[in-house]
C-alpha positions in Angstrom: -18.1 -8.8 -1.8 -19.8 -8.7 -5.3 -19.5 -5.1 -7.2 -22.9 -4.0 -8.1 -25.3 -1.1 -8.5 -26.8 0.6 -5.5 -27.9 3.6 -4.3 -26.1 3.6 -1.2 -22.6 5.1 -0.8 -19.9 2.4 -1.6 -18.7 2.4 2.4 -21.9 0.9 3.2 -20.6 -2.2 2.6 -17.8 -2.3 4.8 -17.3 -2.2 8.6 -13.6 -1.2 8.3 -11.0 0.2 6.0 -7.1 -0.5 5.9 -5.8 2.6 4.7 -2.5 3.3 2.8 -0.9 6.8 3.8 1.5 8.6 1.3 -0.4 9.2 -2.2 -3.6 8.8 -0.4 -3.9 10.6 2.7 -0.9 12.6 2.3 1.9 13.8 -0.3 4.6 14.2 1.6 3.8 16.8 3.9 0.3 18.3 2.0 -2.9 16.9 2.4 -4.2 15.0 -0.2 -7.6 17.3 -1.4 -10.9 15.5 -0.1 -8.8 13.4 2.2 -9.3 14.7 5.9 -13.3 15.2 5.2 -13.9 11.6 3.6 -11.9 10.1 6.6 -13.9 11.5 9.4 -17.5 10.9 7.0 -16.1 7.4 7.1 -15.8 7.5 11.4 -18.9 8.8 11.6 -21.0 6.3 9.7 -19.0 3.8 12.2 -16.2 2.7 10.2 -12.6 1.5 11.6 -10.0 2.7 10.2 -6.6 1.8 10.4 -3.8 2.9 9.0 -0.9 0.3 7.3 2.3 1.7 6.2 5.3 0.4 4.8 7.3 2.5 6.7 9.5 0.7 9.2 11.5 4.1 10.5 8.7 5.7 12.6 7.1 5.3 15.5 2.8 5.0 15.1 2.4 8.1 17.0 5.0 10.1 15.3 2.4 9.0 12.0 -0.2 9.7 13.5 0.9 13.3 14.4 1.5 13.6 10.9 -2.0 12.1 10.2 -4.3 14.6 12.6 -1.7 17.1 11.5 -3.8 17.0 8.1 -6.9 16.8 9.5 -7.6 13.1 9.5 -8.5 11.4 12.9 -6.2 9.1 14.3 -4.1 7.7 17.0 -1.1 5.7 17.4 -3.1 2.4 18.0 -4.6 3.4 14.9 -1.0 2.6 12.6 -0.2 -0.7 11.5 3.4 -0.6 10.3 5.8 -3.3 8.5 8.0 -2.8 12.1 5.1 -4.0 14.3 4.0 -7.3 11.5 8.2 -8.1 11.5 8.4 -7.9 15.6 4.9 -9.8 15.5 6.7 -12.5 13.2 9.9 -13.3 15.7 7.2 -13.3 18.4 5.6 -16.3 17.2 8.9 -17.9 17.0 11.4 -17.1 19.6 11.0 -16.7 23.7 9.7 -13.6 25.1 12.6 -11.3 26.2 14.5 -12.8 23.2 17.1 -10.8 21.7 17.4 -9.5 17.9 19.3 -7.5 16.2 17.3 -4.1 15.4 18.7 -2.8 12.0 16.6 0.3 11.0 15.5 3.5 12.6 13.3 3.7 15.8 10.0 2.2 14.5 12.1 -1.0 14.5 13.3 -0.7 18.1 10.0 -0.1 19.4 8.1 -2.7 17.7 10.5 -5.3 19.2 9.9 -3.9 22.3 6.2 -4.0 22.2 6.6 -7.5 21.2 8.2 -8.2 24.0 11.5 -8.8 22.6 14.7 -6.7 23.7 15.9 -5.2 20.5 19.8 -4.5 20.3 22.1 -1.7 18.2 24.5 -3.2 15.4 26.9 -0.9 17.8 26.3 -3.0 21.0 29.2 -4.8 22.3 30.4 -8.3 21.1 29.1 -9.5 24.3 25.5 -8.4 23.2 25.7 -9.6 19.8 26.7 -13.0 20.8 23.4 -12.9 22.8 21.1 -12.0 19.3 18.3 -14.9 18.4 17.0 -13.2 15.1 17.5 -10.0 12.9 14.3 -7.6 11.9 15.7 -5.5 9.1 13.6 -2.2 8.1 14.5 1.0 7.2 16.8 3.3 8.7 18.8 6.8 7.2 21.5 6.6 10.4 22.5 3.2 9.4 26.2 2.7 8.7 28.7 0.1 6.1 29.8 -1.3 9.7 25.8 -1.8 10.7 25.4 -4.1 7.9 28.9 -5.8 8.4 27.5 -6.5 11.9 24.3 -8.3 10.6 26.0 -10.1 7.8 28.2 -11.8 10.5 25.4 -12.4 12.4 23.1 -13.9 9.3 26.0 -16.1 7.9 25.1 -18.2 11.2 22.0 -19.3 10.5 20.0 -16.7 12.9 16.1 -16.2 11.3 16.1 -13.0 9.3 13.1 -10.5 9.1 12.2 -7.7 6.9 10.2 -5.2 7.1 9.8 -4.6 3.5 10.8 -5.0 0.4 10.6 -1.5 -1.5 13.4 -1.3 -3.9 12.9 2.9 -4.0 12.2 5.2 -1.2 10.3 8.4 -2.7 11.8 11.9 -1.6 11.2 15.5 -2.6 14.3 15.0 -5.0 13.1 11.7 -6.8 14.0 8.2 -5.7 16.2 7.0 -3.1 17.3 3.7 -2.2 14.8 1.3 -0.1 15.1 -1.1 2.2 14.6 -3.6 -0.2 18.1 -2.3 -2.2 19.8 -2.7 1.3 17.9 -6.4 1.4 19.9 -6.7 -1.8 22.8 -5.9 -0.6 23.2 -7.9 2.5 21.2 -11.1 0.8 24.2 -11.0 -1.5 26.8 -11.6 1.2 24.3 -13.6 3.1 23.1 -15.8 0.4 20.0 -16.5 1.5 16.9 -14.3 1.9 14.8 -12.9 4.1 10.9 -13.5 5.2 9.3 -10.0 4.6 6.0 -9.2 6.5 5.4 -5.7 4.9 3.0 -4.8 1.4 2.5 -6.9 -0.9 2.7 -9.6 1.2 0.0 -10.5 3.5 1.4 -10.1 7.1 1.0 -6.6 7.6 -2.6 -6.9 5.9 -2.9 -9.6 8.3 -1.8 -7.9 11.6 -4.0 -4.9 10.5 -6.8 -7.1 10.7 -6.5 -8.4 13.7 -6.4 -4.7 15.3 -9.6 -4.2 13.6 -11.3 -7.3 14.5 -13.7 -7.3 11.6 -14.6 -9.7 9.0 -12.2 -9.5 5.8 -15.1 -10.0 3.5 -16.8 -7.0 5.3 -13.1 -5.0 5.3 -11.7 -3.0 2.2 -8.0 -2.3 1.8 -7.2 1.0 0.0 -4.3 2.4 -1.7 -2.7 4.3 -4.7 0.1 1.9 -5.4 -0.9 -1.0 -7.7 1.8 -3.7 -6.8 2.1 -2.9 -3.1 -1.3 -1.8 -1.7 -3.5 -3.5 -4.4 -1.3 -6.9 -4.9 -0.5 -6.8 -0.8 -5.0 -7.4 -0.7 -5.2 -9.5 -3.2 -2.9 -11.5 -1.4 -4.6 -11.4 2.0 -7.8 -12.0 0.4 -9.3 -8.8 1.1 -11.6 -6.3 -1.3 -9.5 -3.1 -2.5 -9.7 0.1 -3.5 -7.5 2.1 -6.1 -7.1 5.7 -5.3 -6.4 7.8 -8.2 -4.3 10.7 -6.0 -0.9 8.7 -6.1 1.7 7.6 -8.0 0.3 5.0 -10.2 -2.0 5.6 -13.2 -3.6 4.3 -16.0 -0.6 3.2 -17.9 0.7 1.8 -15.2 -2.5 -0.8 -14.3 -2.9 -2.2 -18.0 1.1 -2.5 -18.1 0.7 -5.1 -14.8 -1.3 -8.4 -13.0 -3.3 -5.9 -10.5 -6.8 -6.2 -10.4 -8.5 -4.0 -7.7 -12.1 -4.2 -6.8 -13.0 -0.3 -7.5 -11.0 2.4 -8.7 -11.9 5.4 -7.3 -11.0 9.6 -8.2 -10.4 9.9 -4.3 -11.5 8.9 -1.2 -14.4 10.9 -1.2 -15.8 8.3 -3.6 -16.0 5.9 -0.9 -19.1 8.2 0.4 -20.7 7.8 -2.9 -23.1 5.3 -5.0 -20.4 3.5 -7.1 -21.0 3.3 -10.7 -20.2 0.1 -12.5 -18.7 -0.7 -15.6 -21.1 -2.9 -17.7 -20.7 -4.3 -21.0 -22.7 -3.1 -23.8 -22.4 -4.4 -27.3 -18.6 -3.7 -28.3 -17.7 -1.4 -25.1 -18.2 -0.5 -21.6 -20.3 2.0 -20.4 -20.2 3.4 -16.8 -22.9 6.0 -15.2 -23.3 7.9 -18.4 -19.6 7.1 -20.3 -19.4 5.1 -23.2 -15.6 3.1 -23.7 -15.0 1.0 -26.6 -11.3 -0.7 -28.0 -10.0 0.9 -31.5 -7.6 0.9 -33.8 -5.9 4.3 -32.5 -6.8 2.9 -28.8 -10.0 3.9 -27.3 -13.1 5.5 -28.2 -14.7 7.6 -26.2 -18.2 9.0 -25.3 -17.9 11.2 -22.5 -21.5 12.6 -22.5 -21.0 15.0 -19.9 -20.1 11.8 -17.7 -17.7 12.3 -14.5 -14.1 11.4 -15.3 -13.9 8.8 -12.7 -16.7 7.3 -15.1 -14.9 7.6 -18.0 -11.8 5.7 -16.6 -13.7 2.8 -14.9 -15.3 2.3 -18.6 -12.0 1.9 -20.2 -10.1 0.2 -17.9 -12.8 -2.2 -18.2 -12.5 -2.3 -21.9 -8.8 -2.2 -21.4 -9.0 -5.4 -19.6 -10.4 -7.2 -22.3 -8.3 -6.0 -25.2 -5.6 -7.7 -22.7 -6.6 -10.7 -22.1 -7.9 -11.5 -25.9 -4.0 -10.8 -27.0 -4.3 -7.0 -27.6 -1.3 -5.1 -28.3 1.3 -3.5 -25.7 1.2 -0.3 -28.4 -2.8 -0.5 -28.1 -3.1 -1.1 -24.4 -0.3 2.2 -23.7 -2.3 4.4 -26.0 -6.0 3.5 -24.6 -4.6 3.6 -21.1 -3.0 8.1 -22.5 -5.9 8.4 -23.5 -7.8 7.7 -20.1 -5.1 9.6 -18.5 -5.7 13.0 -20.8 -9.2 12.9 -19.6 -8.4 12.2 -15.6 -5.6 15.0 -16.5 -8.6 17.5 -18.3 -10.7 16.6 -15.0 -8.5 18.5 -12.2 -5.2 18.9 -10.9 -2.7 15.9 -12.1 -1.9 13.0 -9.5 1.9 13.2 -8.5 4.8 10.9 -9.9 
């Protein structure tokens, strides 16, 4: 879909949305502000929405208790995980009833067995094991040294090997854990080899979410806070996206990488709202009634009594271009502060 002007709210363009969950919906266990309300506008008007997560560990209706628990509407058919696009994977390739090796918590063993494939524990018997067609690696806090032991033996064989995804970090109240792509790592290194990952940023799980919709892609918009899985994972599939400002990444963080979403937007309430697009204008950007342009120091700024959200689409625009004619990392990281100080002025700062 081309970005332009219009008076109608930026949704109307759409029949469907694939929605990311943590930083967008939800932080942890708080609603995201705005989040609930713009979801059920977005029902209303007709939209689908489904919800695509990374996480492998959980059953869909254990997220989507955690979902209506915020206020959002959903149901289980209404998650897409990286579980259900790695079971979806071996489908396509082995018998039905097949089995495989399910190394990850229980939204692993209930993909498989929606699939139609028999899932079995790394603590089954030899006798089982020598029965296993195919591994689908996700996530999983119970898993054990011995678990992975069991599925490098199995791997140096030759069997096909699935992941779920390939997060290096897992966030947690504390900071950063390990992900399941760290344990990827770690059993790629006994293994040599890797494996085919369905989950963001690759396209599978964008994919699968699509064919639960059953909409066009040009007429569905992907959204999500996190620049190199949820924006890169569209990109990839081909579909529009949305950058929500509410997570993790930030200004800094998109001028620092290759991502290139469609909008970037304060929340998801924009997506109820006439967008306003960046346009050039002599030597800057201007955007509803901001004014952006490169300088020396980084970037300067006409706010005009212009929303923030304005502000930051002008300059990333501007941004953009400093990059691409040779600017500066220095230049780009102070321009990309300065957007920040004025999205941190606006309200309460986005988590990281």
């Amino acid at each position: 879909m081309d970005v332009h002007e219009s008076d109608e709210p930026l949704i109307a363009g759409y029949d469907s949305v694939v929605c990311d969950l943590d930083g967008v919906v939800y932080r942890g266990a708080d609603a995201v502000p705005d989040a609930a309300e713009s979801l059920q506008g977005l029902v209303a008007r007709g939209v689908r929405v489904v919800y695509a997560t990374n996480n492998a560990s959980r059953v869909p209706a254990e997220v989507a208790e955690q979902i209506a628990g915020v206020g959002a509407p959903a149901t289980p058919s209404d998650v897409v995980s990286s579980a259900q696009a790695g079971a979806a994977r071996l489908a396509e390739v082995l018998d039905p009833g097949a089995s495989v090796l399910a190394l990850g918590g229980d939204g692993v063993d209930a993909a498989l067995r929606d699939a139609g494939l028999l899932p079995v524990s790394p603590g089954a018997s030899d006798r089982e094991l020598e029965g296993v067609s195919a591994v689908l690696q996700g996530y999983g806090r119970q898993l054990r040294v011995r678990d992975f032991e069991t599925a490098a033996r199995l791997l140096t064989t030759g069997l096909v090997w699935v992941a779920s995804n390939d997060d290096a970090t897992l966030p947690l109240p504390w900071g950063q854990s390990p992900g399941n792509g760290a344990y990827i790592d770690l059993l790629a290194t006994a293994v040599q080899r890797r494996p085919d990952v369905v989950g963001k940023p690759h396209p599978p799980l964008y994919r699968l979410a699509l064919e639960r919709l059953g909409t066009d892609p040009a007429r569905t918009l992907a959204v999500g806070d996190r620049l190199g899985t949820d924006i890169v994972g569209a990109q990839a599939a081909g579909l529009d996206s949305a950058w929500v400002l509410t997570g993790v990444d930030r200004p800094t963080d998109l001028v620092a990488g290759s991502a290139s979403p469609t909008y970037v937007l304060s929340s998801l309430a924009d997506l109820l709202r006439p967008y306003a697009v960046p346009t050039p204008d002599a030597d800057g950007w201007r955007c509803g009634g901001a004014r952006v342009s490169p300088g020396a120091d980084g970037l300067r700024i006409e706010q005009d009594g212009a929303a923030a959200i304005e502000v930051v689409r002008a300059g990333l625009a501007a941004l953009r271009v400093l990059r691409d004619e040779g600017g500066t990392a220095e230049q780009l990281r102070r321009g990309a502060e300065m957007l920040e100080r004025v999205l941190d002025d606006a309200g309460p700062t986005p988590l990281r």
